[in-house]
C-alpha positions as a Markdown table, in Angstrom:
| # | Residue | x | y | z |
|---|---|---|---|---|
| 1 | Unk | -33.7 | 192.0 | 52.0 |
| 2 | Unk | -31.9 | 195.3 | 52.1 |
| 3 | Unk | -30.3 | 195.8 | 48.3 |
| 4 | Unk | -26.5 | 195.8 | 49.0 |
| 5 | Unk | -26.1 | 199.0 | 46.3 |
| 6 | Unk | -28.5 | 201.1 | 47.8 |
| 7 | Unk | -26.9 | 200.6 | 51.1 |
| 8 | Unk | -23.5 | 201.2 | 49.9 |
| 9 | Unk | -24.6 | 204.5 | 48.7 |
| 10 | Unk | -26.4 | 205.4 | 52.1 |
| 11 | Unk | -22.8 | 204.9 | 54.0 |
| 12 | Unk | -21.0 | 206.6 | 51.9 |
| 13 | Unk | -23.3 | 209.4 | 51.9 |
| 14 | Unk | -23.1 | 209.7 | 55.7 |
| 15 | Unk | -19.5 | 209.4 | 55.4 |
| 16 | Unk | -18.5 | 212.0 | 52.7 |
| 17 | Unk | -21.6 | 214.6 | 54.0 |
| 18 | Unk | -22.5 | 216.0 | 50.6 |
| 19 | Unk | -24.8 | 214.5 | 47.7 |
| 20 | Unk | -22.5 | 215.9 | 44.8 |
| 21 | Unk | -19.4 | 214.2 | 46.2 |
| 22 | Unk | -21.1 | 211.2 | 47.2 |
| 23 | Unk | -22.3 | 211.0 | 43.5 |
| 24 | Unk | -18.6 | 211.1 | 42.2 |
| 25 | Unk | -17.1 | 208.8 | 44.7 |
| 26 | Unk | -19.4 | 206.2 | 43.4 |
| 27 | Unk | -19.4 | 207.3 | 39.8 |
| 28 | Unk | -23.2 | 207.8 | 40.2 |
| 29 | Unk | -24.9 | 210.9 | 39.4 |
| 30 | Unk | -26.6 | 213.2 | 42.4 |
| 31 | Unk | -30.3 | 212.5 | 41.3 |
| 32 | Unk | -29.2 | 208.4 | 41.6 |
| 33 | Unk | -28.1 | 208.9 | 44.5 |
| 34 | Unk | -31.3 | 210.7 | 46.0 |
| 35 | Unk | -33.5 | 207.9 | 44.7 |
| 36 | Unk | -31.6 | 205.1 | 46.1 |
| 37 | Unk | -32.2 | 206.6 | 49.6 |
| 38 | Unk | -35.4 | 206.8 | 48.8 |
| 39 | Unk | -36.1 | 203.6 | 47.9 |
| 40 | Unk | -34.3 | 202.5 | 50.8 |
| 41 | Unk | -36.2 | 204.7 | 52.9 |
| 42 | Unk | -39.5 | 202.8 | 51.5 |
| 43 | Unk | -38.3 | 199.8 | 51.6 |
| 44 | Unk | -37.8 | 200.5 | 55.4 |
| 45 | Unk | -40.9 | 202.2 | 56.3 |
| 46 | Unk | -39.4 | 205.3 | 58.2 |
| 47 | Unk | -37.2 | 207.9 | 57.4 |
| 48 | Unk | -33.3 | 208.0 | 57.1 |
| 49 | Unk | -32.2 | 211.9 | 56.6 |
| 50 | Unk | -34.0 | 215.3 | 57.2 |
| 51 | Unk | -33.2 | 217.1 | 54.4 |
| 52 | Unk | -31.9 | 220.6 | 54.5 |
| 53 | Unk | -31.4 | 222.2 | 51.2 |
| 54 | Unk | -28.4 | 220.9 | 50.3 |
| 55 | Unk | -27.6 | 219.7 | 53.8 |
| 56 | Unk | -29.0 | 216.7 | 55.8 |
| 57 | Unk | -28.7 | 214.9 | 59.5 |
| 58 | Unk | -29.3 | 211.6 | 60.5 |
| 59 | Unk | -32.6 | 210.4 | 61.7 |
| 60 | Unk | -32.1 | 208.0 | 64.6 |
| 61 | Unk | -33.3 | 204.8 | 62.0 |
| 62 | Unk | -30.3 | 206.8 | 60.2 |
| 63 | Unk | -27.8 | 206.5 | 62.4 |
| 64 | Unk | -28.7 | 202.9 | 63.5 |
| 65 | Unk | -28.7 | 201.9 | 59.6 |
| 66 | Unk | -25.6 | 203.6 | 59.3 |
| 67 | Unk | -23.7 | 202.0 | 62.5 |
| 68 | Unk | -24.9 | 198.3 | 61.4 |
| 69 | Unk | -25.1 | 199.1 | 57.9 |
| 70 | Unk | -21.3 | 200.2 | 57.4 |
| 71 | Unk | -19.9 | 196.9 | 59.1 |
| 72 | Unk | -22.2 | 194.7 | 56.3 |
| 73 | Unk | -21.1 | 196.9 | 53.1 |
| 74 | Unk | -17.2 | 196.4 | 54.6 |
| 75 | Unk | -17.6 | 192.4 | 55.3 |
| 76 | Unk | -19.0 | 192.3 | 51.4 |
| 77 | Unk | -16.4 | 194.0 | 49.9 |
| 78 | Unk | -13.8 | 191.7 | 52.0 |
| 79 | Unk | -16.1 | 189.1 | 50.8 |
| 80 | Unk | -15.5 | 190.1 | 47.5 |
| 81 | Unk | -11.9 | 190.5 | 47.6 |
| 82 | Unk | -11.2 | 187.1 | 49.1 |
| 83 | Unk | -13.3 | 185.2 | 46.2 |
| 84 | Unk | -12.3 | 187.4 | 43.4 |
| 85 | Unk | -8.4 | 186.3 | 45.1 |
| 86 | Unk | -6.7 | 183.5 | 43.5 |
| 87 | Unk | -2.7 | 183.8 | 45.2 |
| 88 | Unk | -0.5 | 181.5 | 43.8 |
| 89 | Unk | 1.4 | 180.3 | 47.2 |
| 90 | Unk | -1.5 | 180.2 | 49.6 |
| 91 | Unk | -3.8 | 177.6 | 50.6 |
| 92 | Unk | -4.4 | 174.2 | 50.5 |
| 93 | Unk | -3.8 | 171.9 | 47.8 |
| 94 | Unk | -5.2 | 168.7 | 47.4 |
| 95 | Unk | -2.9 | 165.6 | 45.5 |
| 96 | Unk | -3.7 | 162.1 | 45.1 |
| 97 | Unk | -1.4 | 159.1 | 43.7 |
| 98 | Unk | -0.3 | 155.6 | 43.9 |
| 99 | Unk | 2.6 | 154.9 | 46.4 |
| 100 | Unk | 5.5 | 155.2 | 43.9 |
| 101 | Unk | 4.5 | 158.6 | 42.8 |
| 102 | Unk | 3.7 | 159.6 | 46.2 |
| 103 | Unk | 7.1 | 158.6 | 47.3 |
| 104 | Unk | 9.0 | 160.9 | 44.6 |
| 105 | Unk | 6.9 | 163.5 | 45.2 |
| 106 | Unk | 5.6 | 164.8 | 48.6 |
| 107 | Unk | 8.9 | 165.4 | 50.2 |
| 108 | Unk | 9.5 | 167.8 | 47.0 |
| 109 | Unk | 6.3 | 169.0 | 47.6 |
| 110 | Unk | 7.0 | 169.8 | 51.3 |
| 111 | Unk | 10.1 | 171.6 | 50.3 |
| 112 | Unk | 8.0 | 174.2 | 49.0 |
| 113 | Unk | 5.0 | 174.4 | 51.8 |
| 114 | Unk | 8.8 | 175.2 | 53.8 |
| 115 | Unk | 9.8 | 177.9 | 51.0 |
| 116 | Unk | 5.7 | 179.4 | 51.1 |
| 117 | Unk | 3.9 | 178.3 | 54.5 |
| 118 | Unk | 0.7 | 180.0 | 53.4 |
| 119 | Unk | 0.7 | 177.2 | 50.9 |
| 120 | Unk | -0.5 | 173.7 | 52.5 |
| 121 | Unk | 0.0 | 170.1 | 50.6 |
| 122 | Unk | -2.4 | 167.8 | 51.3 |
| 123 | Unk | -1.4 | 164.4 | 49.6 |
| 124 | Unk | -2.8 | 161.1 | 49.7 |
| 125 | Unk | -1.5 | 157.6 | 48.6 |
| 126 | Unk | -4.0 | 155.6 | 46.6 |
| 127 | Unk | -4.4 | 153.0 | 43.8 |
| 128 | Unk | -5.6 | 154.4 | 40.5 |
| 129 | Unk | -9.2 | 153.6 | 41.2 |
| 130 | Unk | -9.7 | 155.4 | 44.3 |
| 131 | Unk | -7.7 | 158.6 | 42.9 |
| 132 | Unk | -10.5 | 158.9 | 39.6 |
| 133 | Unk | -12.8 | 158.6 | 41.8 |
| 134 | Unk | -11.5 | 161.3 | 44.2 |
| 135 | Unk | -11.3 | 163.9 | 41.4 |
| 136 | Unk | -14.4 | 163.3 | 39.8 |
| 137 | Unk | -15.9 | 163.7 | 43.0 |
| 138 | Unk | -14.3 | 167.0 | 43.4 |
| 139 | Unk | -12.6 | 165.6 | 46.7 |
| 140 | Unk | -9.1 | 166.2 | 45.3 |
| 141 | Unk | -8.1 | 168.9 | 43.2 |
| 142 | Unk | -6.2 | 167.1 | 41.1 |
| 143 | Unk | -4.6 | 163.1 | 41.0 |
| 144 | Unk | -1.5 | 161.4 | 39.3 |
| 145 | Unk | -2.8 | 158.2 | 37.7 |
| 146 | Unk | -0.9 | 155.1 | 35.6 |
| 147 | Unk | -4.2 | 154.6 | 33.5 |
| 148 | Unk | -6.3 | 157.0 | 31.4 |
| 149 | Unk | -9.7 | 157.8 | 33.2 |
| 150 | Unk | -12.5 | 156.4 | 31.9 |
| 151 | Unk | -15.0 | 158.3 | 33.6 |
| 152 | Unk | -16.5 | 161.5 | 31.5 |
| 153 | Unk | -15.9 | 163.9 | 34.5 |
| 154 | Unk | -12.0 | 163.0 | 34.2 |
| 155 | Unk | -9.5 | 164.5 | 32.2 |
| 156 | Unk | -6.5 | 162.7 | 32.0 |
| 157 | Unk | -2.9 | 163.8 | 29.9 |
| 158 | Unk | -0.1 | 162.2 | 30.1 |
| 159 | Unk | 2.9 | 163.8 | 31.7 |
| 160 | Unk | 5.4 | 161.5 | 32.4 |
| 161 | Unk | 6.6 | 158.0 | 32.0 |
| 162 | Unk | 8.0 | 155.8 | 34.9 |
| 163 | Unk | 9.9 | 152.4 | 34.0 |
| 164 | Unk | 9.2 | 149.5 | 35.5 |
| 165 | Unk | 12.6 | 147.6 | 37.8 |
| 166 | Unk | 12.8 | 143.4 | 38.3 |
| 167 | Unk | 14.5 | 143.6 | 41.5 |
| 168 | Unk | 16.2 | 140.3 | 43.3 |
| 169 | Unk | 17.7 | 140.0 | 46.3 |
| 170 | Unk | 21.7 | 141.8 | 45.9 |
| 171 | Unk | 23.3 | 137.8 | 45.5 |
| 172 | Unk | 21.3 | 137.4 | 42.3 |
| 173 | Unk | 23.6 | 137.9 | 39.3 |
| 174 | Unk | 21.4 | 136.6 | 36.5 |
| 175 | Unk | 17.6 | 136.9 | 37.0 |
| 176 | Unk | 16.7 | 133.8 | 34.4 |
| 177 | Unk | 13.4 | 132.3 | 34.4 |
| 178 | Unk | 14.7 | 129.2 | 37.1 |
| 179 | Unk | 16.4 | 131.7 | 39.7 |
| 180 | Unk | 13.0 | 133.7 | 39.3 |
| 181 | Unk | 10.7 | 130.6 | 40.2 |
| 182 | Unk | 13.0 | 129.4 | 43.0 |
| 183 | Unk | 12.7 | 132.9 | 44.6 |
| 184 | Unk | 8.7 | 133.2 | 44.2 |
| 185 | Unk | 7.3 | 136.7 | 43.8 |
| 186 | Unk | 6.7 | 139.4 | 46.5 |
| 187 | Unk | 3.3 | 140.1 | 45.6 |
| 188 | Unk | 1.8 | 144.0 | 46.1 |
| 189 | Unk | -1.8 | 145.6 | 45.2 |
| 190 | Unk | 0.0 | 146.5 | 41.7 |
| 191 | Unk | 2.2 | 143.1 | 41.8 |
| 192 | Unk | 0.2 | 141.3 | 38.9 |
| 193 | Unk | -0.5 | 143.9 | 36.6 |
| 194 | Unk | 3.4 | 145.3 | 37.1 |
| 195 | Unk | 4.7 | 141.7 | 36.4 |
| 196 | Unk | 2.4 | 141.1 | 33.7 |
| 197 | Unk | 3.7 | 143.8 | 32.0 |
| 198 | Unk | 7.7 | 143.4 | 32.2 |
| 199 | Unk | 7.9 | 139.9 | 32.6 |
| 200 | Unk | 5.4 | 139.2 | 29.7 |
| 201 | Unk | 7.3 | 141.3 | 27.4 |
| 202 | Unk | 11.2 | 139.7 | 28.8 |
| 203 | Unk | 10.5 | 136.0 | 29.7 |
| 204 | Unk | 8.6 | 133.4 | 27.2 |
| 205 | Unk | 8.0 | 130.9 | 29.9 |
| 206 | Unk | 5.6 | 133.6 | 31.8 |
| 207 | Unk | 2.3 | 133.5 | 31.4 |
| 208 | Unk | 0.6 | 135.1 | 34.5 |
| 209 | Unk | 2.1 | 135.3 | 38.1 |
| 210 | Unk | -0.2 | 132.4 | 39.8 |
| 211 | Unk | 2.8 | 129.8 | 38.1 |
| 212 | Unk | 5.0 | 131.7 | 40.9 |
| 213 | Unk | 5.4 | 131.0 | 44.3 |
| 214 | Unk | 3.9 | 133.6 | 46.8 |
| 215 | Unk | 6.8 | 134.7 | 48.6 |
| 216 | Unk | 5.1 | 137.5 | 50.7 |
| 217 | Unk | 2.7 | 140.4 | 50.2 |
| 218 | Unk | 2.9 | 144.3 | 51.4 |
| 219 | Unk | 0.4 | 146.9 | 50.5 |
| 220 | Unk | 3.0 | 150.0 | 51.8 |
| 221 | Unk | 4.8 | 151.4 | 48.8 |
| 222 | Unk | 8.2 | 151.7 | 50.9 |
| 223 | Unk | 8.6 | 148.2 | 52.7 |
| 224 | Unk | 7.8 | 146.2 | 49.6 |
| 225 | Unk | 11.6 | 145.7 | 49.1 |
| 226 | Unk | 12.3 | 144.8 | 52.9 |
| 227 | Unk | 11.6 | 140.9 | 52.1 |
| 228 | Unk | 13.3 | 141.1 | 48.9 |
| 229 | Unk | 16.0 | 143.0 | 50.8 |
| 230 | Unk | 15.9 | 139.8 | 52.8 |
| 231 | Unk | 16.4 | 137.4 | 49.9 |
| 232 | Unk | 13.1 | 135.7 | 50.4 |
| 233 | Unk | 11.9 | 136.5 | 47.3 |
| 234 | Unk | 11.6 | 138.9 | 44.1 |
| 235 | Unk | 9.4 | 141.3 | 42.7 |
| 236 | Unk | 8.7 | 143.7 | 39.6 |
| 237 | Unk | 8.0 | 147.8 | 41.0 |
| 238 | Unk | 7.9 | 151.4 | 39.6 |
| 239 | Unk | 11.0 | 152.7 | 39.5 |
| 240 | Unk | 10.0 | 155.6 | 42.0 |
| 241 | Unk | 9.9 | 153.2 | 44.5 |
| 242 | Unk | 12.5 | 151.4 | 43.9 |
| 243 | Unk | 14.5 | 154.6 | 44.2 |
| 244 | Unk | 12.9 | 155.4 | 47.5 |
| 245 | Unk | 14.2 | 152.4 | 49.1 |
| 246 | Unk | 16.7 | 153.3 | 52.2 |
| 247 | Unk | 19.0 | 150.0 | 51.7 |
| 248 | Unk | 19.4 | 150.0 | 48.1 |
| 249 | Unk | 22.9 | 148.0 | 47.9 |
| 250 | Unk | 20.6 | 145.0 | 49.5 |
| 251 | Unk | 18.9 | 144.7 | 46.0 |
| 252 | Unk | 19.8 | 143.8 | 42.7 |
| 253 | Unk | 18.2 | 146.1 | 40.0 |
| 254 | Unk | 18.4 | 144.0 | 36.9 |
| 255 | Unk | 18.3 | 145.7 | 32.9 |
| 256 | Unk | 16.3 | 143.5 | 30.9 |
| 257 | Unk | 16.2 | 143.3 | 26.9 |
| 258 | Unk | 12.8 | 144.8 | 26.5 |
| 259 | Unk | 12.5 | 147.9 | 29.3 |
| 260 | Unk | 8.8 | 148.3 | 29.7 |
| 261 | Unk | 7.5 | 151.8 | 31.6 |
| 262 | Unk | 4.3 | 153.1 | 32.4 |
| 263 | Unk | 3.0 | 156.5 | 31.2 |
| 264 | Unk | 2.0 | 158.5 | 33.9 |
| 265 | Unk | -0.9 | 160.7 | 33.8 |
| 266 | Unk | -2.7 | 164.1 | 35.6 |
| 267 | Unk | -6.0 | 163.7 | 36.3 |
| 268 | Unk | -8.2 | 167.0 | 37.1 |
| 269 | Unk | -12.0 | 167.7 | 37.3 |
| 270 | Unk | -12.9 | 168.1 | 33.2 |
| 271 | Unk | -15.5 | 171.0 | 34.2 |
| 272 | Unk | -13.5 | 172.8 | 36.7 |
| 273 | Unk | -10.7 | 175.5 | 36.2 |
| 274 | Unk | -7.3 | 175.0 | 37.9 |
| 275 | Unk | -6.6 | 177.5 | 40.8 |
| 276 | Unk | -3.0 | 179.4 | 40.6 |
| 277 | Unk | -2.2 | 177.7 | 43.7 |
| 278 | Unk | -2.7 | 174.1 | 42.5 |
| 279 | Unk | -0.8 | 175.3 | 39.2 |
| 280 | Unk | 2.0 | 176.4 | 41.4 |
| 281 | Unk | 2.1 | 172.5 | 42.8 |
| 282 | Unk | 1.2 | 170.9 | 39.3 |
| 283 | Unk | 5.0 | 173.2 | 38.0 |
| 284 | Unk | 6.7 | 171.7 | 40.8 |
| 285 | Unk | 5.8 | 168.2 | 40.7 |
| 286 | Unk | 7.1 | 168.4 | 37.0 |
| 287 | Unk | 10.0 | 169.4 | 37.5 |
| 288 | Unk | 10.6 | 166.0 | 39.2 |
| 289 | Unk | 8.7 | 163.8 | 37.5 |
C-alpha cells in the first residue's frame, strides 16, 4: 500500500516545482523530502522524476501517479476534516423515551430541526426496557428513562421529575375509594406500576389494581384519556400526558394528599462521548423538561 505521507509529499512537489519550497510548505526539510520520493519510487519499481540539478520533469509513471495520486491525498484530507468535525446543529440525532416524555418533547424538538435543518431528530416512543436496551446497544444516542439502568453499559442521572395525575371522567367531583371501583381502571403498559405508586401512597383500601374493574386498555400514550374522556372509566398517567391531551375540560384532574412523581432520568452509552450535536438536543429538551 502506497504510504499516504510519502504521496502527499510527491503532489505537492509536482505542484510547487522546487524541492526547497516543497520542504517548507510541508514543514519538512529538502533531504526528507528527496528520500520520501525515493522510497516511493522503490516501493513502485520505476521511476517518478528525471532529475536535473536542481530541476526535475515528470516521468510518464510520474504524471500518472500524480493525476491519480492528487485526487486520493485531497479525498483523505476531506476525510479528515469531516471526522475530526463535530458541528453542533448538523446531523442526526437519535432519542428514545416512554410516551409521556415523548409527547412533551418531540414537537419542541422539531421546532429546532425547523430553526437548523442540517440538524435531524430522530425519536422513538418506547417503554423503559426497550430504551436501556437501545443505548447500550449503541442504537440510540441517548434515552429518557423513569428507572435507573441497571445494565453496566448504561449511565443513567437524573434530570427531571414528572408527577403522577388520577384523572376521572369531568362529572367526578370527589375521586373516593367507592366512585374509583364503580368507574374501574383504564389500564395502559405503565397502568399498574403508575397506580401502584399514587394510589398506594393516597388510598388505604388499595392494595394492587386486579381488585379494580378493567374498564379498557390502550398502549398509545395520547388516546389513553379518550375512554376516560368518555366516562367509562379512570386511570392514574404522567403528567406529560395528561397535558398532551386535546380535550382536557372532558377530564377531571384530581390533587391528592400525598402527590407522588417519578424522577426522570438520561440514559447515554457509559463508554461513549456525547457529540456537540446531541448536546445541542440534550440543552433543549431541558429547557422543557
Amino acid at each position: 500500500m502506497i504510504n499516504p505521507n510519502w504521496l502527499q509529499s510527491f503532489c505537492t512537489l509536482v505542484e510547487v516545482g522546487h524541492f526547497t519550497r516543497t520542504a517548507e510548505r510541508l514543514h519538512m526539510t529538502q533531504s526528507g523530502v528527496s528520500q520520501q520520493v525515493r522510497k516511493l519510487e522503490e516501493q513502485l519499481g520505476c521511476a517518478l522524476l528525471v532529475r536535473q540539478g536542481k530541476q526535475f520533469t515528470l516521468t510518464d509513471a510520474g504524471e500518472r501517479l500524480y493525476r491519480e495520486g492528487r485526487q486520493l491525498v485531497l479525498s483523505l484530507a476531506n476525510l479528515e476534516q469531516r471526522v475530526a468535525a463535530d458541528p453542533a446543529c448538523q446531523g442526526i440525532v437519535r432519542l428514545m423515551s416512554p410516551g409521556s416524555v415523548g409527547l412533551k418533547l418531540y414537537r419542541r424538538l422539531l421546532a429546532l430541526q425547523r430553526r437548523h435543518p442540517a440538524l435531524v431528530i430522530d425519536y422513538r416512543f418506547a417503554p423503559n426496557a426497550d430504551v436501556e436496551r437501545a443505548v447500550a446497544a449503541g442504537d440510540v444516542d441517548v434515552g429518557f428513562m423513569t428507572a435507573r439502568s441497571s445494565l453496566a453499559d448504561v449511565s443513567t442521572k437524573p434530570v427531571a421529575r414528572e408527577p403522577l395525575l388520577l384523572v376521572t371522567p369531568a362529572a367526578v367531583a370527589r375521586p373516593d375509594w367507592e366512585t374509583l371501583s364503580r368507574l374501574g381502571f383504564i389500564d395502559h403498559p405503565d397502568g399498574a406500576h403508575h397506580a401502584g405508586l399514587l394510589l398506594g401512597a393516597n388510598y388505604a383500601e388499595f392494595e394492587h389494581t386486579q381488585q379494580l374493574d378493567k374498564a379498557g386498555f390502550s398502549n398509545q400514550i395520547n388516546l389513553i384519556l379518550e375512554p376516560v374522556s368518555l366516562g367509562l372509566g379512570f386511570t392514574v398517567l404522567p403528567a406529560h400526558a395528561v397535558e398532551a391531551f386535546e380535550h382536557p375540560s372532558r377530564v377531571g384532574v384530581h390533587p391528592l394528599a400525598h402527590p407522588v412523581s417519578e424522577t426522570l432520568y438520561l440514559a447515554a452509552h457509559r463508554r461513549k462521548a456525547m457529540p456537540n450535536r446531541v448536546a445541542t438536543v440534550v440543552a433543549e429538551a431541558m429547557q422543557h423538561l
